[in-house]
N, C-alpha and C positions, 0 to 999 in steps of 0.2 A: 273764637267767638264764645262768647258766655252765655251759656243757655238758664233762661228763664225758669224752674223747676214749676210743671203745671199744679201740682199742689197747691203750691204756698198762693199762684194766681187765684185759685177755688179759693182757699182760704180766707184772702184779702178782700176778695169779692163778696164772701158770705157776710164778714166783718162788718165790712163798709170803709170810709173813711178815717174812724176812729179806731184802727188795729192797734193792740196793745204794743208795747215798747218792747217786752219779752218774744213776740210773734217775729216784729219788724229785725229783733238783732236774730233771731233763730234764723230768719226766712237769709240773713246776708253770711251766716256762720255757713249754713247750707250749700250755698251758691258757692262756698267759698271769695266773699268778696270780701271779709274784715279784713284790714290792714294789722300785721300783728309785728309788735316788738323785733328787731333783730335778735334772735335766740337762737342756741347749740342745746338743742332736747334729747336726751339719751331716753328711752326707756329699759328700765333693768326688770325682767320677767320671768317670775319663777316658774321652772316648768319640773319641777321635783314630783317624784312617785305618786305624792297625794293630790296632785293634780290631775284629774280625770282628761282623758282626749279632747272629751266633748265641752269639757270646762276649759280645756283651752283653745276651742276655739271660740270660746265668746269674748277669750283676753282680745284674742286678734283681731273680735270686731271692735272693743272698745278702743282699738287702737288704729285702727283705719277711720274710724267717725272721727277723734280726737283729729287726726291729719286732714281729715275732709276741713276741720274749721280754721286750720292755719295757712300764711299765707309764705308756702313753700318757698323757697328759692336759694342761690346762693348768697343775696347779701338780703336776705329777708329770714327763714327760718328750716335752719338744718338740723335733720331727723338723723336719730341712731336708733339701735333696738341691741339689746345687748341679753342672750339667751342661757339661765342659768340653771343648774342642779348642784350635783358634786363638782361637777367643771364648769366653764364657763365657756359661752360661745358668743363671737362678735356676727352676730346674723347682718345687721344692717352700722353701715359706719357710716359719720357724719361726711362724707366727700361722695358716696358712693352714689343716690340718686337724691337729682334736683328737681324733679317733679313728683305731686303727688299720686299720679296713674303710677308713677313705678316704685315710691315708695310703698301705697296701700297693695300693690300687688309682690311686691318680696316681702312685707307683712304675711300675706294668706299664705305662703312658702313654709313657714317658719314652724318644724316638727320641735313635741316636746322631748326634753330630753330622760325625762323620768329614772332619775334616780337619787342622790340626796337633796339638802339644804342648804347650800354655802352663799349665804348671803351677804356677809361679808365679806366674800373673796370677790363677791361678782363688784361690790362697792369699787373694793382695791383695785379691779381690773378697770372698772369705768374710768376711776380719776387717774390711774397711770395709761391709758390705754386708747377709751374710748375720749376721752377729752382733752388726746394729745392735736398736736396739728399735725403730726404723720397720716393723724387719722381722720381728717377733713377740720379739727378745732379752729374758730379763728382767733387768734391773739388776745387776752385776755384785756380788755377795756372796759367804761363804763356804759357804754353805751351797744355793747351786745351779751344778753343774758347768757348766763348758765344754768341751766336745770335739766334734775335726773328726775324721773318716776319711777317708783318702786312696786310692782306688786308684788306679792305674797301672801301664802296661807297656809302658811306652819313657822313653827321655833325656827329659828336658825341653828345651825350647827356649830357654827362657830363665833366668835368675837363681831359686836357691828357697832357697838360706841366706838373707839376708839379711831375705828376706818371714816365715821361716819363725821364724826371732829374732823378730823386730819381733811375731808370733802367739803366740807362746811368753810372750814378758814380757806381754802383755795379757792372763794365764792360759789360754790356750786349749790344753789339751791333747790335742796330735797325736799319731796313729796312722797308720802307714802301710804299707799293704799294696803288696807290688811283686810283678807276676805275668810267668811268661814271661822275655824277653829284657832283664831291666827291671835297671839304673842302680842298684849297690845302695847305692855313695857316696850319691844323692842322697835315696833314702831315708836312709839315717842322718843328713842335710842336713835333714829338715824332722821327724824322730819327734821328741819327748819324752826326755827320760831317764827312768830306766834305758831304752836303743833295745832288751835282749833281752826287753823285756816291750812295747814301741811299735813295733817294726818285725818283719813278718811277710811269707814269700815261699812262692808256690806256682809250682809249676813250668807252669800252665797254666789258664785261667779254668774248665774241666773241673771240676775239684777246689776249688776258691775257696769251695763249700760248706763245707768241712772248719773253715772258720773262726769259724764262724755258733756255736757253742757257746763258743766264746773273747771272744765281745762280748757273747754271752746273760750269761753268771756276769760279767761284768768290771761291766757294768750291776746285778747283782741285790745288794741292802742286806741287809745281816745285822745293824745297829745295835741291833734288839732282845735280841739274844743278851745274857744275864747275864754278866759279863766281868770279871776284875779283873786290870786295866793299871796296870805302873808302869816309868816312865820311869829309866834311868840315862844320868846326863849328864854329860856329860865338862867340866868346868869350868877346866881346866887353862891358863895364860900365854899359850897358844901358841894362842888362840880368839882374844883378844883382845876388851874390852867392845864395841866395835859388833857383831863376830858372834853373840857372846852374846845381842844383843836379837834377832837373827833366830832364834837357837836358842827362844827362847822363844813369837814367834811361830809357830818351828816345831809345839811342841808343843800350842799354844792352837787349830792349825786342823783337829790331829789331836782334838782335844777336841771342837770344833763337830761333827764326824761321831757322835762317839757318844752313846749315850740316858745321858746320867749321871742317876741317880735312885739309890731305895734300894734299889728292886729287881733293874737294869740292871747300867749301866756302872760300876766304883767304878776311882780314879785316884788312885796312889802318885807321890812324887817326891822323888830320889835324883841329889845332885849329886857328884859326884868331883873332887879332882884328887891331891896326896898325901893326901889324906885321905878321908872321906865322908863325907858329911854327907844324913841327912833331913830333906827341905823338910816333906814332911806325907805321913800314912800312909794307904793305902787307906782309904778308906767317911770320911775326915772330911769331906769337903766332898760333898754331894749334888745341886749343880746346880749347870750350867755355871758362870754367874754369879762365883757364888766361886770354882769353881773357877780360873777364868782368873783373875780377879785377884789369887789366891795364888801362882801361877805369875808375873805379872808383878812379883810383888813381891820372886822370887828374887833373892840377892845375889850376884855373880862370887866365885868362891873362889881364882883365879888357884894358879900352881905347878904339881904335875907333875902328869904321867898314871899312876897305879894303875889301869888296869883289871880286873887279876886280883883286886885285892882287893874293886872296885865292886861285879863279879862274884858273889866268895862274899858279901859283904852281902846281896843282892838274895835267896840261896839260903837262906842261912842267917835272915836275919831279915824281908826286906820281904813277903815270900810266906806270913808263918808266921800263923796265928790270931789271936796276940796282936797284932798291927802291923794290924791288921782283913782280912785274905784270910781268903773264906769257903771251908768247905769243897764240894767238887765242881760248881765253878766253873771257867771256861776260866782260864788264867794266861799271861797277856802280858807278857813283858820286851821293852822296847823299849830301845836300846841305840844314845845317840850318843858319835862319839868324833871329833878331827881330826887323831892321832895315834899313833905310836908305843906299845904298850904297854911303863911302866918296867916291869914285873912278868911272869911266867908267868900267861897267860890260861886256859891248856891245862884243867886240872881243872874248873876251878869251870865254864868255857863248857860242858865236857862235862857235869857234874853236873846244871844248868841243865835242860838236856835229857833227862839221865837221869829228872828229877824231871818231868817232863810238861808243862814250861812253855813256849809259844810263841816262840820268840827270836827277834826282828827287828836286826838290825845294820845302823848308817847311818851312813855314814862323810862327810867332808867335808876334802877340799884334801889335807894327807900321811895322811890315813888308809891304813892298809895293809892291802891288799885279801884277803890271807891270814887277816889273824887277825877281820877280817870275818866270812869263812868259817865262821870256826873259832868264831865266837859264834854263826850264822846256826842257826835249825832246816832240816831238809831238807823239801822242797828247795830247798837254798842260796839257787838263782835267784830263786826269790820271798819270800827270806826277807831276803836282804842288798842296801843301795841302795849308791853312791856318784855323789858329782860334785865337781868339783874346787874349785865356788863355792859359796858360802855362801846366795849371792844362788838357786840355783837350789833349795835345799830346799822349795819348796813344788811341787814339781811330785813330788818325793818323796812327800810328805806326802799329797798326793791317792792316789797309786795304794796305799801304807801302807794306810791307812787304808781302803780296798775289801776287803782280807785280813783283814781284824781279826774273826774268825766265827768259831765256834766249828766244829773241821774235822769232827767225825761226821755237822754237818747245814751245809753250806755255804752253803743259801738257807733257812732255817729261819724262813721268814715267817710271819704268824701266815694270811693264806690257803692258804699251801701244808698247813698243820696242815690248816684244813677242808677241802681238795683230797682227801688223807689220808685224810680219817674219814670221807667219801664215800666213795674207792672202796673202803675195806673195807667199810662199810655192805654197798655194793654187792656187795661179794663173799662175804657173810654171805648175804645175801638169794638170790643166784647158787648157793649154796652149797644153801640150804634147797630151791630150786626144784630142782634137781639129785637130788636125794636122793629128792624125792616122785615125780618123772617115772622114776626108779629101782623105785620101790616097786610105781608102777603097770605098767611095764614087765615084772619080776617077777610080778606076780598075772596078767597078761596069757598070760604064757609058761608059767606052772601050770593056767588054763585051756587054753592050747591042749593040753598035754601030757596 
C-alpha cells in the first residue's frame, strides 16, 4: 500500500487548492508514483583519492533520492551502479535488485575505493560489461532507454573521447556531472548532445543534491498526455536522399515514444522545400503501425528552403479543425531544417507562439542557430537541438521526445491523479475533523464561562 507522505498533505493543505505544478510533480516523484520510461540506468561513480568519505557519502544520497523518483521494476526501470578509481568495481548490476528498498539500501553499502582516475576504463567496462544482458541488459530496442551517469571530480587519467564515441553510437546516452576542481573539456568529451542539457557542474559534493530533481522529471513519462504533433520538415537539395532516410527515422523514433490512439497522440506531416506539401493530417492514422509506414513512404521534394512560408502553413492550416486538430488539446510543432531560411521566418515563428503552440526547432549541419531560436518556444534551451551530423539525430530524438507533455501538468501520470484525489480526500476529511474538534472546543469554552 502506498503511503501518503504527511508532508506534502501539510504542504497541500497550507497551499490550498491552487498548489503549483512544481509541488504536485515533487509531491508524486516523492511518493514514488511517476510512471517512468522503460530504462537500463548505470551510474558510473568516482570514488578516487580526491574524494573525501564524507563527500561520498552525499554521492550515495544523491543516488537513492534519484531511485526514490523512478519507477523501479523489471519491465519498467533497471538500476546499476558501477564503482570506480584505478579499477573498477561492478557494485550493483542491472538484474541484481528489482526494488527500490534494496536498490537504495546496496546503494548506502557502497565503500570508496580511493585511489586513481580511470574514467575511461570505467566508461569501457560499463558499455562491455555493465550493459551486456549477462549482466541484467534488455535487448536493445526503441522503446527501452539506455543511459549511464557520470560523476566526477578530477582529470582523468586516461583516454575518455574515444570510449565515450564508441558509448555514444551503441545508443547509450550519457550524462555527466563534474563536481569541484573537475576537467570541464572532459566532460564535454564523454556527455551526449545537446552537452547544455547532458553536462552538469556543482561547485562542491555539498550541493550535488540540488541535481536530484533534474533526473527525477528527466526520467518521469508524460506519453499519456492528449497531444496533437505535427512535424515540419525541411525537404530541400541541400539534405540530400541518404539524410532524408535518417530524417525520417528521425521522426518514426519520436513516434515509438508516444501513445498514438484516438484518444492520445494524433501525428501531422508537413514536408517543405520551395514549396509545401502535406504528407497526411492530424488524427488520419491512429496507431503507430501505419503511422510509421506513411512516414516511410514519404517522397524527397528536393529545391529550396521556405521556412517562413512552412511556418504560416502549419499556423494557418495544419493546427486548424478542419485538417483534424482538436480543440483544447496541447499543440506541438516540431520543426526540422539543415539550412538557411530563403524567406523571413520572423512573423509566422512569432505567430506560432503567439497562438499557444509548443515549438520545438532541430536543426542539422548549416542550420543557423539564430533562427532556431527564433522558431524555438521559451525556454529556448529546451526547446531548440542542433548537431552538425545527421548520423547523431537520434540522440536528439531521445531527449525531444521526454518534453513532449503537456506543461500545466509535467508528470500528469494517471497515479499521480490517484496521488491527487487522496490527499484531497484526506484533506476534506482533515478539514471535517477540524471543524468538529472546533465545535466541541467552543461548547467547552461556553460551559466553562
Amino acid at each position: 500500500m502506498t503511503r501518503s507522505p504527511p508532508f506534502f498533505l501539510l504542504l497541500l493543505g497550507l497551499m490550498g487548492a491552487h498548489a503549483t505544478v512544481d509541488v504536485r510533480t515533487a509531491a508524486a516523484m516523492a511518493a514514488g508514483l511517476c510512471n517512468t520510461r522503460p530504462t537500463d540506468l548505470i551510474f558510473i561513480v568516482d570514488s578516487s583519492r580526491s574524494v573525501r568519505p564524507s563527500e561520498f557519502e552525499q554521492v550515495k544520497v544523491f543516488l537513492a533520492k534519484v531511485i526514490e523518483g523512478l519507477d523501479v521494476g523489471p519491465d519498467a526501470t533497471r538500476v546499476g551502479v558501477v564503482n570506480y578509481a584505478s579499477r573498477v568495481k561492478n557494485e550493483v548490476s542491472l538484474k541484481t535488485h528489482r526494488t527500490k528498498a534494496g536498490l537504495v539500501k546496496a546503494v548506502t553499502k557502497i565503500e570508496p575505493l580511493s585511489t586513481g582516475t580511470m574514467t575511461g576504463l570505467a566508461i569501457q567496462f560499463a558499455l562491455n560489461v555493465a550493459f551486456s544482458e549477462a549482466e541484467g541488459a534488455r535487448v536493445k530496442s526503441p522503446d527501452i532507454s539506455k543511459v549511464a551517469i557520470i560523476v566526477t571530480d578530477g582529470r582523468p587519467q586516461d583516454n575518455v573521447r574515444e570510449v565515450a564515441v564508441r558509448a555514444r553510437e551503441a545508443g547509450i546516452e550519457l550524462f555527466a556531472i563534474g563536481v569541484g576542481r573537475v576537467d570541464m573539456n572532459t566532460l564535454k568529451q564523454m556527455a551526449s548532445e545537446p552537452l547544455d542539457d547532458h553536462v552538469d557542474y556543482v561547485e562542491s559534493y555539498s550541493v550535488i543534491e540540488k541535481l536530484t530533481k533534474k533526473f527525477q522529471e528527466a526520467f518521469c513519462a508524460c506519453s499519456n498526455a492528449a497531444t496533437d504533433v505535427v512535424f515540419l520538415i525541411d525537404g530541400s537539395k541541400s539534405v540530400r536522399p541518404e539524410n532524408f532516410e535518417l530524417v525520417k527515422k528521425f521522426i518514426n523514433q519520436i513516434v515509438d515514444k508516444l501513445d498514438v490512439s484516438e484518444a492520445k497522440a494524433h501525428v501531422g506531416l508537413v514536408q517543405y522545400s520551395s514549396a509545401v506539401k502535406q504528407e497526411f493530417p492530424l488524427g488520419r492514422y491512429n496507431n503507430k503501425k501505419d503511422l510509421k509506414d506513411a512516414v516511410k513512404k514519404m517522397a524527397y521534394m528536393e529545391r529550396g528552403t521556405m521556412t517562413g512560408q512552412a511556418l504560416r502553413y502549419l499556423t494557418d492550416s495544419s493546427f486548424m479543425p478542419s485538417q483534424g486538430a482538436r480543440p483544447g488539446v496541447t499543440k506541438v510543432g516540431i520543426v526540422f531544417t539543415d539550412g538557411r531560411s530563403q524567406d523571413y521566418i520572423g512573423d509566422a515563428a512569432r505567430k506560432a507562439k503567439e497562438n499557444g503552440f509548443k515549438m520545438y526547432a532541430v536543426g542539422v549541419g548549416n542550420a543557423v542557430e539564430d533562427e532556431l531560436r527564433e522558431i524555438a518556444s521559451e525556454p529556448t534551451g529546451e526547446h531548440y537541438f542542433y548537431t552538425a551530423d545527421f548520423k547523431a539525430m537520434t540522440q536528439i530524438a531521445k531527449k525531444l521526445q521526454i518534453n513532449i507533455c503537456q506543461e500545466e501538468d509535467p508528470c500528469e501520470c494517471d497515479s499521480l491523479v490517484k496521488f491527487q484525489k487522496k490527499v484531497e480526500d484526506a484533506l476534506q476529511l482533515l478539514t471535517k475533523k477540524l471543524e468538529t474538534v472546533s465545535k466541541r472546543i467552543a461548547a467547552l469554552e461556553n460551559k466553562i464561562v
